[in-house]
C-alpha angles and dihedrals in degrees: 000000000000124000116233120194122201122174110190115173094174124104124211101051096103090114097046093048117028117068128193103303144096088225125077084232097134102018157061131232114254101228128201103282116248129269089225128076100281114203091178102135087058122096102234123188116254121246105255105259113237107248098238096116114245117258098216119079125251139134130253090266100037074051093055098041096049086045089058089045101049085035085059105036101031103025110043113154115234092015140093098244111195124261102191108060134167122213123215148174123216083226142342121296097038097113097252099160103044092057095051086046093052092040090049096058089030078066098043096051087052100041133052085219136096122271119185113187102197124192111220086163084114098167095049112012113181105159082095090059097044086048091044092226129116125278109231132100092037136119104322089057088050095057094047093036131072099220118104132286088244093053089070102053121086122209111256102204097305132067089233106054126072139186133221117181121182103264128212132354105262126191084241105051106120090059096043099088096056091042118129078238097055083058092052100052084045081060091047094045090052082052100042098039124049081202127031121178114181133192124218142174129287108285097225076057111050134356089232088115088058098045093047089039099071096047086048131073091250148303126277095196106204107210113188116235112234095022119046120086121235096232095050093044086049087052094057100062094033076063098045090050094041087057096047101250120144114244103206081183156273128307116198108207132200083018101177101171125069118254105229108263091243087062107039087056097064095052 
């Protein structure tokens, strides 16, 4: 199955985009639009990609469409992109993962600075998976050891993009994330990275994306076509911006049927 990738961060396009159906199966949540000038309906020219190959696998078009998507949310000409970003699906299940992974060295292979993808998904980590490496001396050390938050991390294929996965199982964790430590080593990671994308667990499953949210620059929420309802994926973001979390917009994942082309040029 191929995986699709839309960001949209304007209201008002419900009509143009559902269709008559409980299930996101032909369309794209609409997020909170951006606090910052947003020229997304330009067609701005893509960074030239360095020519050391990805290490993550995806085909010509998933490529393109993650290129248009990190180009869009990370790389916005004129205007002061975030650096700090959750990622976050609407439920299990959605790939998260596997998007924020692939984002993350989709950004390193367009930028000279360091990008450090972290997995706080403490309960069901899965970046290391994605990345084929081990799991140990990750977050949860970091947030029980003194080192710093550098020292945890480990190089994936470029100089200037690090992993760190969540480490080892720890008798705290549920109480890590919300730790006063666990601010402080968000505050590091803003020092130590120039980019920091960060998965976390499904909203409808923890409020981790809310409590990260507001020490990060903003949430990218991933929904999965053909699977996520409407109304789960709309109280997700009505939680992240009760909360006052900034939504930078909505990624629609596994995407399989063509968005009409009316509509695709006005993302």
């Amino acid at each position: 199955m191929s995986r699709n990738f839309e960001l949209l961060q304007n209201l008002g396009k419900e009509q143009d985009i559902f269709q008559a159906t409980d299930f996101l199966d032909s369309s794209v949540l609409p997020a909170a639009p951006m606090a910052m000038p947003s020229p997304m309906s330009l067609p701005l020219p893509l960074p030239e990609v360095k020519p050391a190959p990805l290490m993550l696998a995806m085909d010509e078009g998933q490529r393109d469409e993650m290129a248009k998507l990190v180009q869009r949310l990370f790389l916005v000409p004129g205007a002061e992109a975030p650096r700090v970003v959750i990622v976050s699906g609407t439920e299990s299940g959605s790939g998260c993962s596997w998007v924020c992974a692939r984002m993350a060295e989709l950004l390193a292979s367009q930028v000279s600075s360091s990008v450090c993808v972290v997995d706080a998904n403490l309960s069901n980590p899965g970046l290391h998976v994605q990345f084929r490496t081990d799991n140990t001396h990750g977050l949860t050390d970091a947030l029980h050891e003194p080192e710093s938050i550098r020292s945890f991390g480990r190089p994936m294929g470029r100089e200037n993009l690090w992993l760190i996965s969540s480490g080892g199982e720890s008798a705290d964790q549920p109480a890590l994330i919300s730790s006063d430590r666990m601010r402080m080593r968000m505050a590091e990671l803003r020092q130590e990275f120039h980019y920091v994308l960060i998965d976390v667990p499904a909203i409808n499953a923890a409020n981790d994306g809310i409590v990260l949210g507001r020490a990060a620059d903003g949430v990218v929420v991933v929904i999965k076509a053909n699977s996520s309802r409407r109304e789960t994926a709309r109280k997700a973001i009505q939680e992240l911006e009760g909360a006052k979390v900034r939504v930078l917009g909505a990624v629609l994942n596994q995407r399989t049927f063509p968005i009409p082309q009316k509509i695709y040029n006005r993302l």
